[in-house]
DRENSE-908383 format. One record per residue (C-alpha): x, y, z; residue number from 1; residue in three letters. Coordinates in steps of 0.2 Angstrom, whole numbers, plus 2048, in hexadecimal, padded with zeros to 3 digits. Layout:
N
+-----+-----+-----+-----+-----+
:  c1 :  c2 :  c3 :   k :   r :
+-----+-----+-----+-----+-----+
:   X :   Y :   Z : NUM : ALA :
...
+-----+-----+-----+-----+-----+
END
This chain:
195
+-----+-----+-----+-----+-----+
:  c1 :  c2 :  c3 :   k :   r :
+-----+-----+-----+-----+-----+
: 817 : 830 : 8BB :   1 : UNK :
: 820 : 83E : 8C6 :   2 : UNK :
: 817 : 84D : 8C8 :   3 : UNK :
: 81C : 85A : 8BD :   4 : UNK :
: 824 : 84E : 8B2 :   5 : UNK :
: 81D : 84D : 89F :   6 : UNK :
: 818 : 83C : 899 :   7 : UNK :
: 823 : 83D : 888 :   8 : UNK :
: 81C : 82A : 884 :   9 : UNK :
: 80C : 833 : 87E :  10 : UNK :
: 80C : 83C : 86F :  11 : UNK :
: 808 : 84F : 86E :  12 : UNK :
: 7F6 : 84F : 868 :  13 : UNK :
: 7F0 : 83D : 867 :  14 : UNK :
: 7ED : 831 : 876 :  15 : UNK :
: 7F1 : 81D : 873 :  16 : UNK :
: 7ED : 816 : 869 :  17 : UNK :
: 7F1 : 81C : 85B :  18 : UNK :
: 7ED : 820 : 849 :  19 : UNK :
: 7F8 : 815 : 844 :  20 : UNK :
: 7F5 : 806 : 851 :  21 : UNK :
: 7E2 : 80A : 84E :  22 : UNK :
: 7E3 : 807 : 83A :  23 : UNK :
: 7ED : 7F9 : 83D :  24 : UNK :
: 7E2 : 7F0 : 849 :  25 : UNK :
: 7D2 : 7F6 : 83E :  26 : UNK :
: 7D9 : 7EF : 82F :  27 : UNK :
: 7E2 : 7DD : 836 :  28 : UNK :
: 7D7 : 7D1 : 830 :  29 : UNK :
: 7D5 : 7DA : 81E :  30 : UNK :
: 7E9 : 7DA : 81E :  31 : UNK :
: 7E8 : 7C7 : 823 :  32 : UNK :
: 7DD : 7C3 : 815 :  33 : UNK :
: 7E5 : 7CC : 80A :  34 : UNK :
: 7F6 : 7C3 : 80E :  35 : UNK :
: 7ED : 7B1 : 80C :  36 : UNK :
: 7E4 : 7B6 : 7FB :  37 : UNK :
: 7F6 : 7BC : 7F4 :  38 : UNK :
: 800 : 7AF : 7FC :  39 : UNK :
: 7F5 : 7A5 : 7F0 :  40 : UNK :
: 801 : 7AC : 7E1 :  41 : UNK :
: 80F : 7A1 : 7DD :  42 : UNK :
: 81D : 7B1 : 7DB :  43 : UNK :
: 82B : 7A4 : 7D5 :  44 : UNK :
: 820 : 79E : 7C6 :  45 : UNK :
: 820 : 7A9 : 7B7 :  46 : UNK :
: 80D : 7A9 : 7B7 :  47 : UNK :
: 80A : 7A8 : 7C8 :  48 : UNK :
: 815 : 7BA : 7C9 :  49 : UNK :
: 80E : 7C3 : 7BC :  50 : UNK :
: 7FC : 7BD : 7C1 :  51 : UNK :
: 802 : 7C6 : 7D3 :  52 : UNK :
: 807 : 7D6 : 7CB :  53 : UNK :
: 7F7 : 7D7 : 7C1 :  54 : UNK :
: 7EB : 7D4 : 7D0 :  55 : UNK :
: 7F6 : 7E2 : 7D8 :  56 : UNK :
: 7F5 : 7EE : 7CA :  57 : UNK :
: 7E4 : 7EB : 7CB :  58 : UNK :
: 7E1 : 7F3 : 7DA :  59 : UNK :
: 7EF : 7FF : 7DA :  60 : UNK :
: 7EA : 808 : 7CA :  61 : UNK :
: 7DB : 80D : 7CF :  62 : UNK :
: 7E2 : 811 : 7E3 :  63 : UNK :
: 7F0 : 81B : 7DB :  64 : UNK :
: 7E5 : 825 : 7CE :  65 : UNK :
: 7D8 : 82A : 7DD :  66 : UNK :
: 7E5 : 832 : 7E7 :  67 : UNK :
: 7EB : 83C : 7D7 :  68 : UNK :
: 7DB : 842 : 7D8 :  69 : UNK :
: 7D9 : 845 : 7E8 :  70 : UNK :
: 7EA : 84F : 7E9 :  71 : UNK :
: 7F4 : 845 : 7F0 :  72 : UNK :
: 805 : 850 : 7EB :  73 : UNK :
: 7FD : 85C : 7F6 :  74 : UNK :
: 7FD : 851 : 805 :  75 : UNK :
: 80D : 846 : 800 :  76 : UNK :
: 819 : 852 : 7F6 :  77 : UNK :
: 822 : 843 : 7F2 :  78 : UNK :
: 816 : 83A : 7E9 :  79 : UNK :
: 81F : 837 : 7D9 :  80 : UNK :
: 82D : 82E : 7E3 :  81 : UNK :
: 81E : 824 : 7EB :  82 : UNK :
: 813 : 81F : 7DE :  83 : UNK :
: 814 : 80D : 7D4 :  84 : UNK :
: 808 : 80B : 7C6 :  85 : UNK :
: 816 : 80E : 7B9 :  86 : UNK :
: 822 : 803 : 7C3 :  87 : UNK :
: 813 : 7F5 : 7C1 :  88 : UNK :
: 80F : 7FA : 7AF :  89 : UNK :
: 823 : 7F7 : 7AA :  90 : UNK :
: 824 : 7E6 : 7B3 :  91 : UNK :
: 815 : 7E1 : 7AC :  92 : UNK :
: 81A : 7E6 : 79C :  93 : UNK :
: 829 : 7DC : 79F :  94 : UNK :
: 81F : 7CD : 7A1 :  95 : UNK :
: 812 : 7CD : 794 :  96 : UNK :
: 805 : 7D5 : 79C :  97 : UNK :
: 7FE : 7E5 : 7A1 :  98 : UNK :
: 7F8 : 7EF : 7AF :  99 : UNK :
: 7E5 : 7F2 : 7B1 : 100 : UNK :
: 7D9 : 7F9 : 7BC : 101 : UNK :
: 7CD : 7E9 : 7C1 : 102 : UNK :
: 7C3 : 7F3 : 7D0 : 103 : UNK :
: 7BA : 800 : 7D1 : 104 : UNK :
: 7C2 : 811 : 7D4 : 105 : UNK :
: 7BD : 817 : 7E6 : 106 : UNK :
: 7B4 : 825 : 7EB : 107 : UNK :
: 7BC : 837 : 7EA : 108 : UNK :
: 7CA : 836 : 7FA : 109 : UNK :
: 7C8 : 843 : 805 : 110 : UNK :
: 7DA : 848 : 80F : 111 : UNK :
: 7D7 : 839 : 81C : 112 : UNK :
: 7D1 : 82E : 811 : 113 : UNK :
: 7E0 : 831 : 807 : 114 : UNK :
: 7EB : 82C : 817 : 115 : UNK :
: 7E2 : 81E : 819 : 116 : UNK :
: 7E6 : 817 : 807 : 117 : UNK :
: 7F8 : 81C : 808 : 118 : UNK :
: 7F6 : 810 : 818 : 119 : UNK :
: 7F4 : 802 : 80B : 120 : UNK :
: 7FF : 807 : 7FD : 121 : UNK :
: 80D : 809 : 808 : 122 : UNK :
: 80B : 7FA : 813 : 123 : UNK :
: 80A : 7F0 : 803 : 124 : UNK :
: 81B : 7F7 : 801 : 125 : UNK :
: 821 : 7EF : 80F : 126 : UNK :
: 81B : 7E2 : 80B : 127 : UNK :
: 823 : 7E0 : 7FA : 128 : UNK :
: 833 : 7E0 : 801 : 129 : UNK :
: 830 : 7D1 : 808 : 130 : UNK :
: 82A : 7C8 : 7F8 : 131 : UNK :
: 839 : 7CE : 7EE : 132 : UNK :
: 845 : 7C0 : 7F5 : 133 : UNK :
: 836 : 7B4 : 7F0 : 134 : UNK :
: 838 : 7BA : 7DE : 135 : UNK :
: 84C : 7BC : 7DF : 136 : UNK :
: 84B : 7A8 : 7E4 : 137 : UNK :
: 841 : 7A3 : 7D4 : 138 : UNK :
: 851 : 7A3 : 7CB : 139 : UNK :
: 846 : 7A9 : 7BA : 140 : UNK :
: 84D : 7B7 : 7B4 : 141 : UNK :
: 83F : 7BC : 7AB : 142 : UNK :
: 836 : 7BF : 7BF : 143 : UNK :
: 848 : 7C7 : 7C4 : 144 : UNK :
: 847 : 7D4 : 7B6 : 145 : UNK :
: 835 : 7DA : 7BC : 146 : UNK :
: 837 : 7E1 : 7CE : 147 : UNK :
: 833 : 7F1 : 7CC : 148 : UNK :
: 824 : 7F0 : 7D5 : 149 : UNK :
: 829 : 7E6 : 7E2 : 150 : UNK :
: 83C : 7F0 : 7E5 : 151 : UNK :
: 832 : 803 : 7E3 : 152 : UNK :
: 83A : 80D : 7F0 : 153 : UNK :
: 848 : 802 : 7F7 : 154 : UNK :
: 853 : 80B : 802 : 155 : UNK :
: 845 : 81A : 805 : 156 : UNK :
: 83D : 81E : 816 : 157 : UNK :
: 82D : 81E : 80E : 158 : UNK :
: 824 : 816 : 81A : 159 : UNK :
: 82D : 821 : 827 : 160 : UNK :
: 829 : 832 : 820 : 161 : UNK :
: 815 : 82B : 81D : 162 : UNK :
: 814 : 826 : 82E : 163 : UNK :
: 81C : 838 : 834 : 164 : UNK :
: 80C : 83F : 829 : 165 : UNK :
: 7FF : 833 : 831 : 166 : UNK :
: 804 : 838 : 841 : 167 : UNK :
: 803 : 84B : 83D : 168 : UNK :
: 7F2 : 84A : 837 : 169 : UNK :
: 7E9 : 84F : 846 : 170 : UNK :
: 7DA : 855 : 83F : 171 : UNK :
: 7D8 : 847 : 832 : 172 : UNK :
: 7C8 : 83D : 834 : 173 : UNK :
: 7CD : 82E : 83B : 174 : UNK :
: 7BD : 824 : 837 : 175 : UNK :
: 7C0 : 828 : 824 : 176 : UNK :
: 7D3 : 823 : 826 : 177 : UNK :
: 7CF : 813 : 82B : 178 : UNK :
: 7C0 : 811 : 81E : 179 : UNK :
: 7CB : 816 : 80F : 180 : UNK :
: 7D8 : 808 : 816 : 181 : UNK :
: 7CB : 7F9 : 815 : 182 : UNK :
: 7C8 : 7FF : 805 : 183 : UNK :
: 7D6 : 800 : 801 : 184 : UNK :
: 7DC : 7EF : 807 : 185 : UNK :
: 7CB : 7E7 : 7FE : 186 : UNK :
: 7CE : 7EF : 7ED : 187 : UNK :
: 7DF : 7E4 : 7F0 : 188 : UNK :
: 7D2 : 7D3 : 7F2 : 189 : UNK :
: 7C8 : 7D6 : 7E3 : 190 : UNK :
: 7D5 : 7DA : 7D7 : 191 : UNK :
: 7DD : 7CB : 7DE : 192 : UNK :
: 7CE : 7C0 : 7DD : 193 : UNK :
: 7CC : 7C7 : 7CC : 194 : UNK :
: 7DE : 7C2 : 7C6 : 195 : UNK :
+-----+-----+-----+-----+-----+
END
């Protein structure tokens, strides 16, 4: 680097890596696991789908219901925009089924456990963009009329705007970001070994 020159690779505030490099690197092998247990759900089969969405309602019920209490509005003023317990609850619904809790609730979220499960809700939204063309595919319109859940927040920069939050967190307890995450991610596993 020239002297005098400002290295504008590093972020203000944070050295590399990052938060967000650091909760993904803490939580890759949950996230694989995760990904093979719910490739496991066949989403072109009427069954196999809503079996999917119930082992995700499962876990995101009770995720949802502890940032509520947690004050996640606070944090994340677009919260109603984000959350998808009722998108879950009305495809269910749609399907014959309904949307339960199946784990147990985790512990009060302080603000960085808070961030760190946002980290898994909206990855898993990712995620679920990738899983609608599997469900468009089945040709069952029954599947096709339920995507709620899996098409909540199309054409949004959610994942943006929650990443700009993660990285202007500096004083957030990093350890406790990353804890919240593998919990969240293995609420995820036993609602979906519970399905």
């Amino acid at each position: 680097m020239l002297a005098g020159v400002l290295d504008v690779s590093t972020p203000v505030g944070r050295s590399f890596p990052g938060l967000r490099e650091r909760l993904r690197d803490a939580t890759a092998a949950a996230h694989r696991e995760l990904d093979a247990q719910l490739s496991s759900f066949d989403l072109s089969d009427f069954s196999g789908y809503r079996r999917f969405l119930q082992a995700s309602a499962g876990a995101l019920l009770p995720l949802e219901a502890a940032l509520i209490d947690a004050g996640v509005a606070e944090m994340f003023p677009d919260w109603p925009e984000r959350a998808r317990s009722s998108a879950i609850a009305d495809d269910l619904g749609r399907l014959g089924g309904a949307a339960q809790s199946t784990v147990t609730v985790p512990p009060p979220l302080t603000r960085s456990r808070v961030l760190g499960t946002m980290y898994v809700l909206e990855g898993s939204r990712l995620g679920a963009k990738f899983l609608l063309k599997t469900v468009a595919d089945a040709g069952d319109s029954r599947i096709s009329g339920a995507t709620a859940y899996l098409n909540h927040g199309a054409g949004k920069r959610l994942w943006q705007s929650f990443l700009a939050k993660l990285a202007s967190e500096e004083t957030c307890n990093e350890d406790e970001v990353i804890d919240a995450a593998r919990i969240g991610f293995a609420a995820f596993e036993q609602a979906a070994d519970r399905a």
